[in-house]
C-alpha positions in Angstrom: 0.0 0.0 0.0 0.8 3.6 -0.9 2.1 5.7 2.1 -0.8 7.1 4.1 -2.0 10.3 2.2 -5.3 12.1 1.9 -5.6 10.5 -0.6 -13.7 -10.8 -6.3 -14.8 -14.3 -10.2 -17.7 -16.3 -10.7 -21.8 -14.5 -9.8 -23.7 -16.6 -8.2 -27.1 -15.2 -6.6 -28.2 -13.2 -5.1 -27.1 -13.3 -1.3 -24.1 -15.7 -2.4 -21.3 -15.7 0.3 -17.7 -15.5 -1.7 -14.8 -16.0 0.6 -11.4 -15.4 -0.6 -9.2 -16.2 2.6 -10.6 -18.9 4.5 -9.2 -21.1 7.5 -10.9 -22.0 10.8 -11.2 -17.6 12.3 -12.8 -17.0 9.2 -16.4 -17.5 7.5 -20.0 -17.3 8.1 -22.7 -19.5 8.9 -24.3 -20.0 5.3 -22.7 -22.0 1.9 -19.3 -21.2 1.1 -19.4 -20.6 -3.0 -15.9 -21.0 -4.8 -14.1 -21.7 -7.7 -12.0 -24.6 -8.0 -9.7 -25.9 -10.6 -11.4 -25.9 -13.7 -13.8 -23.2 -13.3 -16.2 -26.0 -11.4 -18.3 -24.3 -8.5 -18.5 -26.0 -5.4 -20.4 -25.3 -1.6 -19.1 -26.7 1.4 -19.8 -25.5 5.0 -18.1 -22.6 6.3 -16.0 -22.7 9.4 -16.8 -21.0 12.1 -16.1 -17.9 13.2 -16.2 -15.1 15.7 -19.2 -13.8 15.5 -18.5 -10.7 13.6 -21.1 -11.0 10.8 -25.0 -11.9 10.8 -25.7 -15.0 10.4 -28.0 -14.3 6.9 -26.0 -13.2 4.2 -29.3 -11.4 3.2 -28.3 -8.5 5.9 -24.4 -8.0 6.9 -24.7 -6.8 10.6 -21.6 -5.2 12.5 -21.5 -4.7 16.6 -22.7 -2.5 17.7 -26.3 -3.1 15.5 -25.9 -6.5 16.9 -27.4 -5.6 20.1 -29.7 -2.8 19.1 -33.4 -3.1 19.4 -35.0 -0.3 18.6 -38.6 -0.8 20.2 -37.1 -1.6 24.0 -34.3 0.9 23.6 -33.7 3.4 26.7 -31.5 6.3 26.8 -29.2 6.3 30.5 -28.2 9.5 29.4 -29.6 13.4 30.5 -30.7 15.7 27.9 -28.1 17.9 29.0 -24.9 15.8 28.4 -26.7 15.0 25.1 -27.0 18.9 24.3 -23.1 19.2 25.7 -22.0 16.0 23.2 -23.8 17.7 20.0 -21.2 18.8 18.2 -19.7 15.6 18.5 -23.0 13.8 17.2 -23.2 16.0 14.4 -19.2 15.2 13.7 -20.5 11.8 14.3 -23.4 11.4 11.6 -22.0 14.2 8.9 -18.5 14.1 8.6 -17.3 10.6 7.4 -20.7 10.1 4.8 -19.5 13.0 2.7 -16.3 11.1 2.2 -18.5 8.7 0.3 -20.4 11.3 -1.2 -23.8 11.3 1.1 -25.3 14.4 2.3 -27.6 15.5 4.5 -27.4 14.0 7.4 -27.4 17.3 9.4 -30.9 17.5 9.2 -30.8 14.1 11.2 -28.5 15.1 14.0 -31.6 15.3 16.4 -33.0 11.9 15.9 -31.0 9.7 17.3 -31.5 7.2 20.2 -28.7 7.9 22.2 -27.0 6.3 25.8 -23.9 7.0 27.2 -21.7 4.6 25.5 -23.4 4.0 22.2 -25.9 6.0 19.5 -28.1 5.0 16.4 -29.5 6.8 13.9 -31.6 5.3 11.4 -32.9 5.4 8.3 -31.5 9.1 7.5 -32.2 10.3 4.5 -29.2 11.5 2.2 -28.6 12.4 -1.3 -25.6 11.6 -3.4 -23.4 13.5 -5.6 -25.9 12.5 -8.5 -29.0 13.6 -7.0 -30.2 9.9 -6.1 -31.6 9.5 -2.5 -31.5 7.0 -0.3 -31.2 6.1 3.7 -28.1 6.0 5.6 -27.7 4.4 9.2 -24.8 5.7 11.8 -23.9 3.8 14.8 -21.2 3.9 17.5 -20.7 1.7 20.3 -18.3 0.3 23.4 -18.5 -2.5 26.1 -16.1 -4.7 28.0 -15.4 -6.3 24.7 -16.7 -4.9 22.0 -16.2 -1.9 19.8 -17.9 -0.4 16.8 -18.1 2.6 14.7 -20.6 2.4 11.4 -21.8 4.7 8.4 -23.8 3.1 6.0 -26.4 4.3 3.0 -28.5 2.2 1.4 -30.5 2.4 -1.8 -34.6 1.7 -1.4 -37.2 1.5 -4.1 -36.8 -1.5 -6.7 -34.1 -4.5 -5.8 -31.1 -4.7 -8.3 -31.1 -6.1 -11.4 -29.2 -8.8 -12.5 -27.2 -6.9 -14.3 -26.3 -4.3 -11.9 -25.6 -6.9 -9.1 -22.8 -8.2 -11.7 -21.4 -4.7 -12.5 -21.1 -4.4 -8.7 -19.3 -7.3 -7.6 -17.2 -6.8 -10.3 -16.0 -3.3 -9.7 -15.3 -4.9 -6.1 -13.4 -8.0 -7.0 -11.0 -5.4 -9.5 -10.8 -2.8 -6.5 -9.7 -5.6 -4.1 -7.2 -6.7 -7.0 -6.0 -3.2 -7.5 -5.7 -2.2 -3.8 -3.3 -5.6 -3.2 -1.0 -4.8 -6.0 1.8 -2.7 -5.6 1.7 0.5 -7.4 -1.5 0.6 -7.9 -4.2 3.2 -6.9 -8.1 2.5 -6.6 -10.9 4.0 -5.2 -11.5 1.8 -2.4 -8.1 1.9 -1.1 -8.9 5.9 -1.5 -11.7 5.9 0.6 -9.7 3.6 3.0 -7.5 6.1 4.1 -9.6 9.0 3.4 -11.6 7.2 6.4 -8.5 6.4 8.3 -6.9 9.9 7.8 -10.2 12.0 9.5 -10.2 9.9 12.3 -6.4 10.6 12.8 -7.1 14.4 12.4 -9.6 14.0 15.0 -8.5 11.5 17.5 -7.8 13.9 20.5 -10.2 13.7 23.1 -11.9 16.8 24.6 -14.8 17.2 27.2 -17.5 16.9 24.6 -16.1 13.4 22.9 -17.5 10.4 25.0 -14.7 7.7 24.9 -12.0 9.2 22.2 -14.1 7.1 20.0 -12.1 7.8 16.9 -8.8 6.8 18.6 -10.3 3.3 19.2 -11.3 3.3 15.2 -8.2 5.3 14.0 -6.2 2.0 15.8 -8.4 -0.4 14.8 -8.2 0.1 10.9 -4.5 0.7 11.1 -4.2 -2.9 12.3 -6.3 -3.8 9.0 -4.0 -1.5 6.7 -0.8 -2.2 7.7 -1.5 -6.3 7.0 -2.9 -5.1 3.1 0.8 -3.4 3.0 2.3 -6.8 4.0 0.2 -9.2 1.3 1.1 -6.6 -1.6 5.1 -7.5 -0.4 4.6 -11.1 -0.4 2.8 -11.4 -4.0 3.4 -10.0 -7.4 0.0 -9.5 -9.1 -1.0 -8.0 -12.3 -3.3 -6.9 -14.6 -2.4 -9.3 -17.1 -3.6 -12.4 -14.8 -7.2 -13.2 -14.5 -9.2 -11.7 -11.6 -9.6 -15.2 -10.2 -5.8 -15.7 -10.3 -5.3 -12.5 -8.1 -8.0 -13.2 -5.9 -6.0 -16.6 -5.4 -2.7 -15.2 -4.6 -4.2 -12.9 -2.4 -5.7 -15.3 -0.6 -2.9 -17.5 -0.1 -1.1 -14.8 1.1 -3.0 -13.0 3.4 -3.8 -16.5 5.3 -0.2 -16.9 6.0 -0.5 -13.7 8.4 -3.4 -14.4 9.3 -5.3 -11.4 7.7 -8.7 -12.4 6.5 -10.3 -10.9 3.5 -14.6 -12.0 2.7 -16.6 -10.2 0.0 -20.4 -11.0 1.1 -23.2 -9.8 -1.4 -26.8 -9.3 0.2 -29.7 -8.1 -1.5 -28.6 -4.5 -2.7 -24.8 -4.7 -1.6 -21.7 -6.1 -2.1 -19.5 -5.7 1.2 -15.8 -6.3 1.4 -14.9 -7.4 5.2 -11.1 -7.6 6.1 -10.1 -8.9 9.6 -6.6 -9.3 11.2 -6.3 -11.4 13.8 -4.0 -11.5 16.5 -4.2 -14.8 18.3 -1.5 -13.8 20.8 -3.4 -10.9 22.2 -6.9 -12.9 21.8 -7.9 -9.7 19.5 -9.1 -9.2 16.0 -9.4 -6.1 14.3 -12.1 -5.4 11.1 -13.7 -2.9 8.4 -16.1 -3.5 6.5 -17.2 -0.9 2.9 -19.7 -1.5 1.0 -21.1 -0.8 -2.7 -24.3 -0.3 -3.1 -25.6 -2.1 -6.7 -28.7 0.2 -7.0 -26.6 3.9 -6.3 -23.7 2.2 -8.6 -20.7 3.4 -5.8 -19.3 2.8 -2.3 -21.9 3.7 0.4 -20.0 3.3 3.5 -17.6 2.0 6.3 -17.9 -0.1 9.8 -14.9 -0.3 12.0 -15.1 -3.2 14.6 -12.5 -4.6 16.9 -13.0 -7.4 19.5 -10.8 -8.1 23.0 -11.0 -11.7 24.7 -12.9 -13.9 22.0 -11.5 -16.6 22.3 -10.5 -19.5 20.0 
């Protein structure tokens, strides 16, 4: 990978799971679709996993949604440290979706169901750069364990067709090739550290930032980063091999250090999920971005790590 600057081959389904590093941290509790020698496609069982994914690939769900319920929610917060946090909620909600293009989401600042530790907002509405609208969801969140930062818009109206759920998962397989060779710029990897680079400009804590939240997702995606910078010195790929041949090599690689990459596709996205894991420290580390196949571009970023899962 580039220094720091501010600056996958075969379709199945819909709501096909496509894994390209495996082993026994990594996979999710559906069918497992690859390509073999030959072209022939195959489904065997996934592994398991910690539980960092949903367990339908028709909805990808990151902590801290994993433990919202919106109907028996309760706020443990007063109105006035709300009012004090503010301009960190609107940071929160506005600043990071206009790195992918979606805005807005001022208008939303006030809506969300908020405690001390974590926040929601849902269904925002946004516009992009184009003029199409659609719903974005923020989240933030922190226990004993746990930690979680999300932005994510979503398309509504009429589910993909065919032909734009191909032209999606194949600008992300090319990206994910792009971003792991050397050399190389793509718009993923730009949005990457784009991502990365605001939450280093504003990782200092002050009164009204609960938690120095963006530290926690500033380290967290650096330990994600800095493993993409290791596979792209371990493999030579190019743009004259196939896509599945660099997805292999990739692959091969990145399970060697045990960095994890998944594309999942769901109904309306494709989402690329990249997890390090350090065994050693009983830790992982994971983003997730996602394309959205109806608005035709990137639509957001989760930031998860995990302390004391356990193998």
């Amino acid at each position: 990978m580039h220094n720091v600057k501010h600056r996958p081959w075969l379709f199945g389904v819909c709501a096909a799971l496509i894994l390209l590093a495996g082993g026994t941290v990594v996979g999710l509790a559906a069918r497992l679709v690859v390509a073999p020698q030959a072209g022939e496609m195959v489904e065997q069982d996934t592994p398991s996993i910690p539980s960092i994914l949903g367990q339908s690939v028709d909805e990808v769900t990151f902590y801290p949604w994993t433990v919202y319920d919106q109907e028996s929610f309760e706020s443990n917060i007063s109105e006035t440290m709300i009012q004090e946090r503010m301009d960190w909620y609107r940071w929160n909600i506005d600043v990071i979706p206009s790195i992918f293009g979606f805005y807005g989401m001022e208008y939303s600042v006030n809506n969300g169901q908020i405690r001390n530790y974590s926040g929601y907002w849902t269904e925002c509405p946004v516009t992009t750069q184009d003029g199409q609208s659609a719903l974005m969801d923020v989240a933030f969140g922190k226990d004993y364990q746990d930690f979680g930062m999300s932005w994510v818009a979503y398309s509504t109206g009429e589910l993909p067709t065919r032909t734009q759920k191909e032209a999606a998962l194949s600008t992300v397989q090319q990206d994910v090739c792009r971003m792991f060779a050397a050399g190389q710029d793509s718009e993923l990897e730009d949005l990457i550290l784009q991502v990365w680079n605001q939450l280093q400009a504003t990782s200092f804590p002050d009164s009204t930032r609960p938690l120095d939240y963006e530290w926690y997702a500033m380290g967290a995606m650096e330990n994600v980063i800095t493993p993409i910078q290791t596979v792209q010195e371990m493999i030579s790929v190019t743009s004259e091999q196939s896509v599945q041949e660099q997805l292999a090599a990739i692959s091969s690689a990145a399970q060697k250090i045990d960095f994890h990459v998944q594309l999942v596709t769901t109904q309306r996205q494709v989402v690329l999920v990249m997890t390090s894991v350090a065994a050693d420290m009983d830790c992982w580390w994971s983003v997730g971005v996602y394309y959205d196949m109806v608005l035709e571009q990137y639509s957001g970023i989760v930031v998860n790590d995990r302390a004391g899962y356990g193998f």
